[in-house]
N, C-alpha and C positions, 0 to 999 in steps of 0.2 A: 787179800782179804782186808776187811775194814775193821779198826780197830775202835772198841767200844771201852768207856772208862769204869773202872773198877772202883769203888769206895771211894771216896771224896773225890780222886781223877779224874780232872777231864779230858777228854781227848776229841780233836779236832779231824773233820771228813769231812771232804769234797762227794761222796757217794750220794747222790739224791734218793736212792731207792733205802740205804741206812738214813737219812735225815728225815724223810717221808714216814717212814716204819716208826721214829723214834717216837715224832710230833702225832700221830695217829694214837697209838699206843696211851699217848697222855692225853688222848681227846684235844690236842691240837689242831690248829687249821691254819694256813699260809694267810698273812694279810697285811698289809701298806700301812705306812700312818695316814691319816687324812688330812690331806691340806699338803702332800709335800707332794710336789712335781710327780706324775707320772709319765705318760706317755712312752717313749725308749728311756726314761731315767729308771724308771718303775718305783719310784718313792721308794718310801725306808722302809727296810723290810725286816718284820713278825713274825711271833708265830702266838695265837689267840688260844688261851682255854679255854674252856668252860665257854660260859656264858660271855656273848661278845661282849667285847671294851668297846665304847664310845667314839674312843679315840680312835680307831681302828674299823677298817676296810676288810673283808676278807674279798681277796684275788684266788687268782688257780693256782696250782700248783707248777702250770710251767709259767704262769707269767713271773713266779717267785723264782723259779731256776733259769730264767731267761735272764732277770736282774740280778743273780747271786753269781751267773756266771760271766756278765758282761763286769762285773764287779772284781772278780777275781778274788771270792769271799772265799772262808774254809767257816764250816760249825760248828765249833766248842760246843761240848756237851757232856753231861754227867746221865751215866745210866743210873744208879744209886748214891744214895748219902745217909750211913749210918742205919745202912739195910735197908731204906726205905726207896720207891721209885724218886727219883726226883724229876725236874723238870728246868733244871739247870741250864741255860745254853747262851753263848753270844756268838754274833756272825762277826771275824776276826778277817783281816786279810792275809791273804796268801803268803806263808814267808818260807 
């Protein structure tokens, strides 16, 4: 079972179906910086709310797990902060 963070905790998962759920949930969308190599690198990798950023590409959702996993990333993430939803998160590598 995938572990979600509780009050300011964050807790980190490799589950794409928990990472997909979290960034949905917050009107997120998977998406690259622009300007940084993609092709097999898949540029840096986002995740967009709201209203697109500029700076930012959105991609699919596997070309974002094709690059998270060829990366060997995990995803920090905070479900809530001081009862509220947050939107906390960094892609951290595997340790």
């Amino acid at each position: 079972m995938a572990s979600h963070a509780r009050g300011s905790d964050a807790a980190p998962t490799t589950d794409h179906d928990e990472i997909r759920r979290w960034a949905e949930e917050r009107g997120g969308r998977p998406a690259a910086v622009k300007g940084t190599p993609k092709g097999d690198d898949g540029g840096l990798l986002r995740i967009d709310f709201g209203e697109p950023e500029e700076g930012l590409e959105e991609i699919s959702w596997d070309q974002f797990f094709k690059t998270f996993e060829d990366r060997k990333l995990a995803f920090l993430h905070q479900d809530k902060i001081d009862g509220k939803q947050s939107r906390f998160f960094k892609l951290v590598n595997r340790g």
